[in-house]
mmCIF file as Biopython writes it, N, C-alpha, C and O atoms, coordinates in Angstrom:
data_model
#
loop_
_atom_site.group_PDB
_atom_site.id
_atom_site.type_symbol
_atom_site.label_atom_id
_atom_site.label_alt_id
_atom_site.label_comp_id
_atom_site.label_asym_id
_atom_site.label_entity_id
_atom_site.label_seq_id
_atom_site.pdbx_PDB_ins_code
_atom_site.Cartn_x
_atom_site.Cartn_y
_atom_site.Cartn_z
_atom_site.occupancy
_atom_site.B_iso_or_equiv
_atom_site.auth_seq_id
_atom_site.auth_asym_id
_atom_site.pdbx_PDB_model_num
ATOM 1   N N  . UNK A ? 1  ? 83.341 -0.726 -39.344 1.0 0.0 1  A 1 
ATOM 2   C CA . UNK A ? 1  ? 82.743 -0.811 -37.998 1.0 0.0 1  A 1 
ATOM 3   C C  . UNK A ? 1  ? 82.544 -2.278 -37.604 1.0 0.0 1  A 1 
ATOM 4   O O  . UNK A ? 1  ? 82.209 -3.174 -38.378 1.0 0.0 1  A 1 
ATOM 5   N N  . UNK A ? 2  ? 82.784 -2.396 -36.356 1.0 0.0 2  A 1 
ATOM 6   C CA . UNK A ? 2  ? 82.395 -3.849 -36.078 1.0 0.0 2  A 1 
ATOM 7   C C  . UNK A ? 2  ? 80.725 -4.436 -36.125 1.0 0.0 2  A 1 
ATOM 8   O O  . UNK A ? 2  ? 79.670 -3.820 -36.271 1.0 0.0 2  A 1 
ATOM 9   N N  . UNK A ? 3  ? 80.970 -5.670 -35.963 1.0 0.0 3  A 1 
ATOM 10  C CA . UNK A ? 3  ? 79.569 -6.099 -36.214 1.0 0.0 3  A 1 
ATOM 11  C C  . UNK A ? 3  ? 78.508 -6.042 -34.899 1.0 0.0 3  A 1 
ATOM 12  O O  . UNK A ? 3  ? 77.281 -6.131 -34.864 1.0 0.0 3  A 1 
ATOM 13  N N  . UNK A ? 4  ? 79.378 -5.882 -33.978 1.0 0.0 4  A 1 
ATOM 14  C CA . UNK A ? 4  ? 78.780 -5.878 -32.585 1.0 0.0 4  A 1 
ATOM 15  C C  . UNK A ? 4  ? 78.431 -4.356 -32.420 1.0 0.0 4  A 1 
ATOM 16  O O  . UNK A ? 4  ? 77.496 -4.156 -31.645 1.0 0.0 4  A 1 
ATOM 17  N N  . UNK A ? 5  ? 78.851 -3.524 -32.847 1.0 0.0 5  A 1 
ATOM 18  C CA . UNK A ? 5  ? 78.987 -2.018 -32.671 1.0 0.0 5  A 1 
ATOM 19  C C  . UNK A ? 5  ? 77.978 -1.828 -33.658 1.0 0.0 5  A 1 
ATOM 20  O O  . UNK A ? 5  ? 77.157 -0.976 -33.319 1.0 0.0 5  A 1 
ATOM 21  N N  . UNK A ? 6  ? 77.729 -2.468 -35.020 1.0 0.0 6  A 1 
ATOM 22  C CA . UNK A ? 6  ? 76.755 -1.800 -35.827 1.0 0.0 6  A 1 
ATOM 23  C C  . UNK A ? 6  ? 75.028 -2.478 -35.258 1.0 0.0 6  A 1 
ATOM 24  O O  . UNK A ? 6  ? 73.866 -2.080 -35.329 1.0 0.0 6  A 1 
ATOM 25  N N  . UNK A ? 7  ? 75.708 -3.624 -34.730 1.0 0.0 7  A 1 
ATOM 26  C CA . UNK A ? 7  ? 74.051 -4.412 -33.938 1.0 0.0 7  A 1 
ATOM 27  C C  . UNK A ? 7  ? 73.999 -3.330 -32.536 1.0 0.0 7  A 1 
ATOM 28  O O  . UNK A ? 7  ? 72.802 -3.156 -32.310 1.0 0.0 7  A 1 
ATOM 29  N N  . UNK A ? 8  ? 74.547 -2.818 -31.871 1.0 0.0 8  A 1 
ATOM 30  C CA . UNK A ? 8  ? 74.365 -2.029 -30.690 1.0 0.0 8  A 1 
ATOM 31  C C  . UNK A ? 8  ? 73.761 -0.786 -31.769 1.0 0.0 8  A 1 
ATOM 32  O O  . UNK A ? 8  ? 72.554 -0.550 -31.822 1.0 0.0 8  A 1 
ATOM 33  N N  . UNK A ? 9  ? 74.511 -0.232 -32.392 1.0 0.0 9  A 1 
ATOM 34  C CA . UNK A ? 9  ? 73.695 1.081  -32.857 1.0 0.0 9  A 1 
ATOM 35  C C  . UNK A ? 9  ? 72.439 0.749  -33.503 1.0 0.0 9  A 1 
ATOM 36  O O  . UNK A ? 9  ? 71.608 1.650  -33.389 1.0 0.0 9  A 1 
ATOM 37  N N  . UNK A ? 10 ? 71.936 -0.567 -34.332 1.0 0.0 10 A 1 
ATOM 38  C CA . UNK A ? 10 ? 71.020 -0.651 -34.465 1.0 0.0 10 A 1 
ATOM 39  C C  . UNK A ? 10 ? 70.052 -1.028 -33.920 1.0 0.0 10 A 1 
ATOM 40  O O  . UNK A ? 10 ? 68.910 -0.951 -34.373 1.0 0.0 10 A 1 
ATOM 41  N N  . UNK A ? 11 ? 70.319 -1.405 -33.059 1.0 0.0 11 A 1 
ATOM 42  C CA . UNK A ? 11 ? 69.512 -1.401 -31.245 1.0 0.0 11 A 1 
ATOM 43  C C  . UNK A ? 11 ? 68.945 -0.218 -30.595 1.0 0.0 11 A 1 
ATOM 44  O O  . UNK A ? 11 ? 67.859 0.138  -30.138 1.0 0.0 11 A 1 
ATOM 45  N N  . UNK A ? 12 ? 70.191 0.267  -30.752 1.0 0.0 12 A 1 
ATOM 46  C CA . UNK A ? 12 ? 69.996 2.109  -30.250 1.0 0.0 12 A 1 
ATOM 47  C C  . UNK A ? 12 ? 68.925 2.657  -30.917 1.0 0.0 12 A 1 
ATOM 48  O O  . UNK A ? 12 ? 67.930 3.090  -30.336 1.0 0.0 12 A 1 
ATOM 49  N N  . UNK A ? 13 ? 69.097 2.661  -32.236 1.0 0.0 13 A 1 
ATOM 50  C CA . UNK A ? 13 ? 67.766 3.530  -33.418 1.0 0.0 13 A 1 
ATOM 51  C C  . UNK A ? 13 ? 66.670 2.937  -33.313 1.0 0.0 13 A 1 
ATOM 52  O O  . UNK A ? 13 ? 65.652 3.597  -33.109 1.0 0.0 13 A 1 
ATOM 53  N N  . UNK A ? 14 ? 66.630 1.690  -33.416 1.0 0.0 14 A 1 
ATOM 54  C CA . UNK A ? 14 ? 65.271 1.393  -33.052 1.0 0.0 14 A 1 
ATOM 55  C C  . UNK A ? 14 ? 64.525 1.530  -31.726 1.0 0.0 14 A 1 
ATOM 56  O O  . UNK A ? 14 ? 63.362 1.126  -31.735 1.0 0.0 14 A 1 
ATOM 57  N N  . UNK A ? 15 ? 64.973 1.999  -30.668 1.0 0.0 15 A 1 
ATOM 58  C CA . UNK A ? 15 ? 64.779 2.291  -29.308 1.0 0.0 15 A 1 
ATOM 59  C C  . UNK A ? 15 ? 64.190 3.453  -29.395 1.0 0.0 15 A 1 
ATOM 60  O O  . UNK A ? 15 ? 63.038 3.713  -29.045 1.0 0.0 15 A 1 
ATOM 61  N N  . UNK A ? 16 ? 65.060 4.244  -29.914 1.0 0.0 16 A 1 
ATOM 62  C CA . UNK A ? 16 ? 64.916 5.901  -29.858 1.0 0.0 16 A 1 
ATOM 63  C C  . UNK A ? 16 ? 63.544 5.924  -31.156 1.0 0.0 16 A 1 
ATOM 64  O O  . UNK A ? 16 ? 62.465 6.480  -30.948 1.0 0.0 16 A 1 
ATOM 65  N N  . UNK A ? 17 ? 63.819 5.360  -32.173 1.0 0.0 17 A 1 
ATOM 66  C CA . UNK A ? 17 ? 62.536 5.324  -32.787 1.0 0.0 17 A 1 
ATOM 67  C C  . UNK A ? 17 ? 60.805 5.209  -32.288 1.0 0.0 17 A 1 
ATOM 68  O O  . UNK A ? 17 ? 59.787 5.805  -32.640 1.0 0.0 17 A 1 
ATOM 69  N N  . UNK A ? 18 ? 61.152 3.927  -31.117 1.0 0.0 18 A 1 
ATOM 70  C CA . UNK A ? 18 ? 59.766 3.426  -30.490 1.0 0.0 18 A 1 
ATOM 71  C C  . UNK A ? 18 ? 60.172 4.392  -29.219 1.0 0.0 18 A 1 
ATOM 72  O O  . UNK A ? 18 ? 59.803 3.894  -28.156 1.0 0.0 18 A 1 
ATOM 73  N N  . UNK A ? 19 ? 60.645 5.279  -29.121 1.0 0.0 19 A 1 
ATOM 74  C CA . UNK A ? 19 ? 61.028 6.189  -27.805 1.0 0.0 19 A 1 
ATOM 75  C C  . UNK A ? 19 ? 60.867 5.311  -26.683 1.0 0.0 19 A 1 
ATOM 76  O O  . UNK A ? 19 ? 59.877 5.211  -25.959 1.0 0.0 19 A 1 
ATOM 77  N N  . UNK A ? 20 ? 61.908 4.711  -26.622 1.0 0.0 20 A 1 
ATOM 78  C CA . UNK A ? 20 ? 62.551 4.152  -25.469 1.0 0.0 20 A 1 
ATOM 79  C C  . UNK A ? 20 ? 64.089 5.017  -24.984 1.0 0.0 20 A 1 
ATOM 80  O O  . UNK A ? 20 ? 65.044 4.671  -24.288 1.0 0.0 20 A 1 
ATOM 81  N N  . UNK A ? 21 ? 63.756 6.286  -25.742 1.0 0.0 21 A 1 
ATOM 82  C CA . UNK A ? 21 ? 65.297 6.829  -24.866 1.0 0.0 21 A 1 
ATOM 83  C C  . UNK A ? 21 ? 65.240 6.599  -23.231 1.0 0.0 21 A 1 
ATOM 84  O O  . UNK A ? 21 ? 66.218 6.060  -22.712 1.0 0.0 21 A 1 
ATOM 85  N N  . UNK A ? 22 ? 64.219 6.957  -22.475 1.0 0.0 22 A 1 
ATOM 86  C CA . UNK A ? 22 ? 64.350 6.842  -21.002 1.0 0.0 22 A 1 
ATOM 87  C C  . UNK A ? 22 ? 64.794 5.786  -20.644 1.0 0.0 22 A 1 
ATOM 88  O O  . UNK A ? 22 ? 65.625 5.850  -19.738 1.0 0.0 22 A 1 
ATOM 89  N N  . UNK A ? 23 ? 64.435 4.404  -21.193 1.0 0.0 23 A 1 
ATOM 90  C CA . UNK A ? 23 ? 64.689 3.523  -20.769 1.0 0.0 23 A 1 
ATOM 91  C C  . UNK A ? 23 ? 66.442 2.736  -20.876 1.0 0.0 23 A 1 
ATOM 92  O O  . UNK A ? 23 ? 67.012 1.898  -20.177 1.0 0.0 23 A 1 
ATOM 93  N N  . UNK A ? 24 ? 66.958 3.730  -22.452 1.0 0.0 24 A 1 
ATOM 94  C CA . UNK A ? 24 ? 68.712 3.210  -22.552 1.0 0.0 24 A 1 
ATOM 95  C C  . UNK A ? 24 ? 69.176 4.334  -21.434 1.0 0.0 24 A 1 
ATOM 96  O O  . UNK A ? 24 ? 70.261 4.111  -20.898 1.0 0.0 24 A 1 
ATOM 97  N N  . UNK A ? 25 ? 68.610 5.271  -21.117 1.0 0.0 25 A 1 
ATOM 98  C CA . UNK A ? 25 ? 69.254 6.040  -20.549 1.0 0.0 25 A 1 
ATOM 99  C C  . UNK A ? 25 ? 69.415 5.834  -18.556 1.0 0.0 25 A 1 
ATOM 100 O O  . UNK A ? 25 ? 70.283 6.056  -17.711 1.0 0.0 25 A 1 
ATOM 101 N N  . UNK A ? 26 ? 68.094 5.328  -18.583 1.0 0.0 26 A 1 
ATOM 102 C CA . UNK A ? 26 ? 68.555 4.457  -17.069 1.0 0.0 26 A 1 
ATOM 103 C C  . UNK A ? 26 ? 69.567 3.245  -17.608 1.0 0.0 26 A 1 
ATOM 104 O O  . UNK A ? 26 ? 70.388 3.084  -16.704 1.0 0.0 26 A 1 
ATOM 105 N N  . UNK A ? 27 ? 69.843 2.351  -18.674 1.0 0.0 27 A 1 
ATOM 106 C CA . UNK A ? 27 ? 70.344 1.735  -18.983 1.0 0.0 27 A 1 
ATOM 107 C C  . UNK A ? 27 ? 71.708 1.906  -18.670 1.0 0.0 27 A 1 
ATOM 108 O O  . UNK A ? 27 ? 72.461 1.142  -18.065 1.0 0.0 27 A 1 
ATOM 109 N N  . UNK A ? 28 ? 71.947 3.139  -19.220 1.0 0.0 28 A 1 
ATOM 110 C CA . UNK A ? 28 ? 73.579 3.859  -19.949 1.0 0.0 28 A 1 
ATOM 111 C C  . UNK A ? 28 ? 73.748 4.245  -17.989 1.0 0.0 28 A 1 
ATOM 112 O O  . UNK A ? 28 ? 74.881 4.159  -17.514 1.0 0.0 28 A 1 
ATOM 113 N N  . UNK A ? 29 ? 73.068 4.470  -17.450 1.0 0.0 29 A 1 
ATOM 114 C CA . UNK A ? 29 ? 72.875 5.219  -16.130 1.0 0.0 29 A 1 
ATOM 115 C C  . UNK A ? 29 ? 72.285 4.801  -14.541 1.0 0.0 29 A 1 
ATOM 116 O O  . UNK A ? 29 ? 71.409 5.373  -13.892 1.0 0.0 29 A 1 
ATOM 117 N N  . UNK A ? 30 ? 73.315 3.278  -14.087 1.0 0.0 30 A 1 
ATOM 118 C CA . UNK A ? 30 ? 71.967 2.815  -13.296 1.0 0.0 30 A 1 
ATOM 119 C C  . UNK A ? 30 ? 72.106 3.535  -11.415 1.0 0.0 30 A 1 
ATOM 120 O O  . UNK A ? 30 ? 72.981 3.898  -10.628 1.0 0.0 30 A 1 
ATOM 121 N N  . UNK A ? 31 ? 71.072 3.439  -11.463 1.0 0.0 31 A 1 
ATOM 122 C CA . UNK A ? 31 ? 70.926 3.523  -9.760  1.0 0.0 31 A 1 
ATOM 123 C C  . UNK A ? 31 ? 72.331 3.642  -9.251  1.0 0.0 31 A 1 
ATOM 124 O O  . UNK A ? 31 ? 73.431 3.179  -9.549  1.0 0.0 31 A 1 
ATOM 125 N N  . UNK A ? 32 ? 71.775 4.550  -8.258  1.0 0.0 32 A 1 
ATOM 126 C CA . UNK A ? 32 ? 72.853 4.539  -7.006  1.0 0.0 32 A 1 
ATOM 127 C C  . UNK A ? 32 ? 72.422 4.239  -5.490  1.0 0.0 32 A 1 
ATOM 128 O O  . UNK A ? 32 ? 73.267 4.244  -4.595  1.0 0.0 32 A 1 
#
């Protein structure tokens, strides 16, 4: 896996850990 891809997923887990899903998910998802 790349190194940029394993720092994004470990970005990801720790997000979802401190429940910040709402917040990657406006992320992943912005405004219209």
């Amino acid at each position: 896996m790349e190194p940029a891809k394993q720092q994004l997923s470990a970005q990801l887990g720790s997000a979802l850990t401190s429940g910040g899903l709402p917040r990657i998910a406006a992320a992943l998802r912005p405004r219209h």
